[in-house]
C-alpha positions, 0 to 999 in steps of 0.5 A: 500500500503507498505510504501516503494512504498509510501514515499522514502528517499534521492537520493533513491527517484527515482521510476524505471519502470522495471520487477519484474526479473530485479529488483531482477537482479539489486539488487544482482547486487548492492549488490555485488558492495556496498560489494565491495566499502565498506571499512572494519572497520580494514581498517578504523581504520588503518588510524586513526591518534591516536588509543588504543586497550583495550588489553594492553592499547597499541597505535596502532598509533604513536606518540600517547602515550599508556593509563596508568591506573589510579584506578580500570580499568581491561584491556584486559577482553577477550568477548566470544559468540556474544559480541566478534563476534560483537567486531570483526565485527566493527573493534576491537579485542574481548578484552576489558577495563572494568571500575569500577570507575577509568581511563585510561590516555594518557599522555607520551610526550604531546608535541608529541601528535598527534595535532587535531585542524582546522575544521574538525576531526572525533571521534570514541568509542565503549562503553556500560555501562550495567547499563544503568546509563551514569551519568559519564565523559566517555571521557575527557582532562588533560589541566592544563589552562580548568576548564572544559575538558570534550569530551563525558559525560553522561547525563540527557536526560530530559533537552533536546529538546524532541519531545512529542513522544520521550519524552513518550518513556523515561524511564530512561532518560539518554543521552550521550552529546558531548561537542565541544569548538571553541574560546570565543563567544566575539573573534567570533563577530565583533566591535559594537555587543554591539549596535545592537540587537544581543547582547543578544547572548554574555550573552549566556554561551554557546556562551561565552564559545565557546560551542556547545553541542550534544547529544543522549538519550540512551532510544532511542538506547537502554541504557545498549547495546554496541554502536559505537558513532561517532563524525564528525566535518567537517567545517559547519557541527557537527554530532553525529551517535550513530550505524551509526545513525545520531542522532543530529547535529549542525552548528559550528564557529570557530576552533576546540579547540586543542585535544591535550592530554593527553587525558583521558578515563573514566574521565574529569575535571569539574570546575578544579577538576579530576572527574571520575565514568565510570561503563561501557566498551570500546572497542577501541577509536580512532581519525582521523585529518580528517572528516570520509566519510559516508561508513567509519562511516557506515563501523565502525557501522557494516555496511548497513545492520546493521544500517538500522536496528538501523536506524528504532529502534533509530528514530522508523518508517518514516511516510507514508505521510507529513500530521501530519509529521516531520523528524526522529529525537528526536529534528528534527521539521518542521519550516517555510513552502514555497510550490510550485507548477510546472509541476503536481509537488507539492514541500513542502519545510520547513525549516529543524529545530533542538532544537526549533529554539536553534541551532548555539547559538539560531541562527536557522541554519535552512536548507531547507528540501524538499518533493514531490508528484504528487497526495498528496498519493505518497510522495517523501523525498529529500535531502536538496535543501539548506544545511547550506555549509559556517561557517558563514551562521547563518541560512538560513531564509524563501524564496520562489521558483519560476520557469522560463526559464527552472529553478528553482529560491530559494529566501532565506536570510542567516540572517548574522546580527544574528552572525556578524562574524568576517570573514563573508564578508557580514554584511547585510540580503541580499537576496540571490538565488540559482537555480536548472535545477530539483528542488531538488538539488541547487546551490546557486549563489555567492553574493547577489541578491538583496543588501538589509540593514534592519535597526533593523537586525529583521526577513525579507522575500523575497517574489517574484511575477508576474506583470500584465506583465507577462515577468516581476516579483516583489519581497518584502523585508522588505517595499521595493520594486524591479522589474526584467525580469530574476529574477536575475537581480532586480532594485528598483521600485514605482509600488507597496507601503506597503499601497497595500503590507504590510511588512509581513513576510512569505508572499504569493502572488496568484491568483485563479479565478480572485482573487489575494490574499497576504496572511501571517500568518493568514491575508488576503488581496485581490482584483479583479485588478491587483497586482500593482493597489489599490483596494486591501482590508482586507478579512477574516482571515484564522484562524487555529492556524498555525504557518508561513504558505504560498499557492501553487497551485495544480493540478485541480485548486486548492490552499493548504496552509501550515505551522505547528503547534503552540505548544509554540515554534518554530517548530512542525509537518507539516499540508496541508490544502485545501483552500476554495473560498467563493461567497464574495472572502474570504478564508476558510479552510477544510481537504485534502481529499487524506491525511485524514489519513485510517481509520477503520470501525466505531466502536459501539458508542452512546452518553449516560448519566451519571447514577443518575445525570442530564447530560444525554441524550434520544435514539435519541442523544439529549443532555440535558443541561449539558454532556453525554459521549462517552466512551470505544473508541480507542485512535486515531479515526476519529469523525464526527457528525451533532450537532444542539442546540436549540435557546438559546443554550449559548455554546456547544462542546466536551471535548477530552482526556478524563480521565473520568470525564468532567473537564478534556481534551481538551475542545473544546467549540463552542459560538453561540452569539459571533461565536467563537470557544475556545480550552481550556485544562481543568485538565492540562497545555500546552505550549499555555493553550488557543486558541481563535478567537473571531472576528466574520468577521474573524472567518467564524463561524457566523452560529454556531445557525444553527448547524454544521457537525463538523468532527474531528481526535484525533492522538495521541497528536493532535487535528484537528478539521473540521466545515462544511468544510469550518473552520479547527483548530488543537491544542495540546492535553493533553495525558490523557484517551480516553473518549469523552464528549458531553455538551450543555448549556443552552438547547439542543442538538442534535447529529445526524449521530455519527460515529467513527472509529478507525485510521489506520496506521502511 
């Protein structure tokens, strides 16, 4: 099925039941009315508040001063062929500065310098450096007081928060940074930082310097091409588009320091000193005392069409489910999970994470992203149900959603004590709620829902349930408790205690066929009566690897749990598990068959031995004591296979990824006597070099004697493994070969019904 009946984006998200005639209608009927309301890039720039062409060097906006040449600048090169067409068709004129080291300054009167302070401001350049190098100042200040005045430098990509995919596709590893100043971190925080726990944050250099940074690798855009790079500061809010792109962003405090002039281009201070360098060209540079509307940054980036198609080519191809899944960009990850299920719907809403948990000085500044399906195939993507909209939100932490009298309830906590704002006019970890008439688009509720002090400012969640009661809910903050009826409205309550509801964090609260479950992180807790009776007990632990996961129902009474993969910092790719409900009420886990991802037909495979040595294998797949190999394989494949050691088999497995020889990959090593499965990489560190549960009441793997039907999926740099359909794990693996080793030690073993088969598709 194409991709675009599949998994759509924004307020496109909508599925239109019309004839093939009318759509193509309403098409050109849209087209014509987008053309109409887009604003021309001339337009645009006409309104800045301080402009330069690179003619003369000239201002094309008073009071601003022109642009002195300082060292070898050419001004006016005239650009021929497609190169001028381009110029002309995102707002300049043909003509162009070319810079071989020296620079331009815009100094005259500074004191009438066009004044760009407050909180919002819109940057615009369009520049390329042939090279490709970007290792110089491209835009900067003169101010006398600054040791450091630089705007836009070039810089090295490699120290930034790269995911895997996007760390393999670097090849010169160059990046252009923004650098946003505000007032001193110490001017931000109230009296008393120094006594809470947040104080660390104080010997940040960022936040001391009032600094926040923003940037985009330039081997993702394409680094020796011509770019429109657009900076847009709009109160809580600091992005950086590169073509129209949104490539990163970040979540400010404070003011904008001034961007009074002189203004340099081609140059900066650093640490006191004029450094300049610049190989490249500009075609115009301008300002605005405002913050651009989204047609006009896409009107300057050469319009829709063209940054669709640099959307694709930056942020590469969206993916056609959540399983495995991300949002586009190259620091953009999947934090804390909250699905919720209502009405056939199934809503995966996560905490929307840039830089690993490291935006807004480490605060988080997480938002809530949204997704939606109805059959776990067709996938909706949202715009944020819960937008960071106030400077001084930190972040917005880890809540739930619950559905009642005809609306949406969002339970979340804007985590106040990790910024201690001068101006903010709560200190406190408050609960908050918004509500929501369709589940996508929320309104959050003034003041707290729920007054609530958490003593050590650590990390709470609210978690919201139904009593037995069912006019009646209870919610769980921090070990405290409080009951209401409207689930606005909440009063204390000793109905319940952290003997029957620990003080968990991420916490979910359900029910499936006469169990009740409280579940966090990978504990368990259930019983048979009701949620505010004792008789709740430990059952076995979920296992899995996955970090702050939670539960939803699903159509056809079933449960799928939620979180994303521990690599060794916060945030990483969502994955949908299917709960499993054992005679005893204990959980396990195993793939969701509607997002196994496609899959080929199998290729040619059987285990074979290595020629001349012991480790080997006979024709009908027994393994004898040590290895025998699975070579010439696809990349990204389904495996499953029947193992069956013999008695005394101490430990049996696969190693995965590969290069050739067993001793390195991703072992994945199965121990009978102790019913615990160890990943290990072998050859190669990762973040989390070993991953082990050893306890034999939580692990379910007590029948790892018996043999097993292990089915397992290697894509790209993950591992998922299923035991039996009841036992799932997924780790990071290694990028090293393709080839699979089977070992068994201290006897045989048998592999059974061996199938391969190449993965397809995104």
């Amino acid at each position: 099925m194409p991709y675009a009946d599949r998994f759509h984006r924004g307020e496109a998200a909508r599925r239109w039941a019309v004839s093939g005639l009318s759509c193509a209608i309403l098409a050109v009927l849209s087209a014509a009315r987008s053309r109409a309301e887009a604003p021309s890039p001339r337009d645009v720039l006409a309104t800045a508040t301080a402009r330069w062409d690179m003619a003369s060097g000239a201002s094309a906006s008073k009071p601003a001063p022109a642009l002195e040449l300082r060292g070898a600048v050419e001004l006016g090169e005239t650009l021929a062929g497609e190169d001028r067409e381009a110029s002309i068709r995102h707002g300049g004129d043909g003509r162009i500065a070319t810079f071989r080291g020296g620079y331009l300054v815009a100094a005259g009167d500074n004191a009438a310098f066009p004044r760009i302070d407050g909180k919002f401001m819109t940057l615009c350049i369009r520049l390329r450096d042939p090279s490709g190098k970007w290792d110089a100042p491209v835009l900067g200040r003169l101010a006398p007081d600054e040791a450091d005045t630089d705007l836009l430098r070039g810089d090295d990509a490699r120290g930034l928060a790269l995911g895997e995919r996007e760390r393999a596709r670097l090849k010169e590893g160059r990046a252009l940074t923004y650098t946003w100043r505000t007032a001193p971190g110490r001017d931000h925080v109230r009296e008393g930082i120094y006594q809470t726990t947040e104080k660390f944050r104080l010997d940040l250099p960022t936040y001391r310097e009032g600094v926040l940074r923003i940037s985009a690798p330039f081997d993702l855009a394409g680094p020796r091409d011509w770019h429109d790079v657009i900076v847009r500061f709009r109160d809580a809010n600091l992005e950086l588009f590169v073509d129209g792109v949104l490539v990163d962003e970040e979540w400010p405090h404070g003011s904008l320091r001034d961007l009074k002039g002189p203004l340099l281009v081609g140059a900066a201070k650093k640490g006191g000193t004029l450094v300049s360098g610049f190989q490249g060209q500009v075609d115009h540079v301008a300002l605005w005392d405002r913050a651009l509307t989204d047609a006009e940054v896409t009107a300057l980036s050469g319009g829709a069409a063209a940054v669709a198609a640099r959307d694709r080519e930056i942020l590469g191809p969206e993916q056609e489910t959540v399983q495995y899944w991300r949002p586009r960009g190259y620091n953009a990850y999947v934090g804390d999970c909250m699905p919720f299920f209502h009405d056939g719907t199934f809503h995966f809403y996560y905490l929307f994470d840039r830089r690993h948990h490291n935006s807004k000085w480490m605060m988080g500044a997480h938002q809530f992203g949204h997704a939606s399906t109805r059959d776990l195939v067709h996938w909706d993507l949202h715009p944020l149900a819960l937008p960071i909209t106030e400077q001084v939100e930190p972040s917005l932490g880890t809540g739930l959603c619950v559905f009642h009298d005809g609306t949406y309830h969002m339970y979340y906590i804007p985590h106040y004590r990790r910024g201690y704002f001068r101006d903010s006019p709560f200190q406190g970890d408050d609960v908050r709620v918004a509500t929501s008439k369709d589940g996508i688009h929320f309104a959050k509720r003034p003041g707290p829902a729920v007054p609530f002090e958490y003593p050590t400012g650590g990390d709470v969640n609210p978690n919201v349930f139904p009593a037995s009661d069912p006019s009646r809910y209870f919610l769980t903050v921090g070990g405290k408790f409080f009951a209401s009826s409207n689930l606005l409205d909440w009063k204390p309550t000793a109905e319940l205690t952290t003997r029957e509801i620990p003080d968990w964090s991420c916490a979910t609260e359900f029910e499936w066929n006469g169990w009740h479950y409280y579940t966090a992180w990978q504990d368990v807790r259930k019983t048979r009566g009701p949620v505010e009776k004792p008789g709740w007990q430990n059952a076995r632990n979920l296992g899995d690897h996955l970090f702050c996961p939670q539960v939803a129902p699903f159509t056809g009474n079933r449960r799928l749990l939620v979180g994303f993969v521990d690599d060794g910092a916060y945030g990483s790719d969502a994955v949908i598990r299917e709960l499993v409900q054992l005679p005893d009420g204990d959980l396990g886990t195993r793939w969701v068959e509607e997002m196994i991802p496609a899959a080929g037909a199998p290729v040619p495979c059987r285990v074979e031995g290595y020629p001349g040595k012991d480790d080997r294998s006979d024709s009908t797949g027994i393994v004898k004591d040590r290895a025998a190999k699975l070579s010439a394989l696809p990349r990204n494949v389904r495996l499953s296979a029947t193992m069956r050691p013999d008695a005394g088999v101490r430990s049996y497995g696969l190693v995965v990824r590969s290069a050739g020889g067993r001793d390195n990959g991703m072992e994945i090593r199965f121990v009978p006597a102790e019913g615990l499965v160890r990943f290990e990489p072998l050859g190669v560190t990762i973040p989390k070099p070993m991953l082990r549960d050893g306890h034999r009441e939580r692990g379910g793997l007590e029948d790892l004697a018996r043999g097993m039907k292990l089915e397992l999926l290697l894509k790209d740099d993950l591992l998922d493994v299923c035991v039996d359909g009841r036992r799932t794990f997924i780790v990071r693996v290694p990028p090293r070969g393709e080839t699979i080793h089977v070992f068994s030690e201290g006897g045989s073993l048998a592999v059974n019904d061996l199938t391969v088969r190449p993965l397809s598709g995104r």
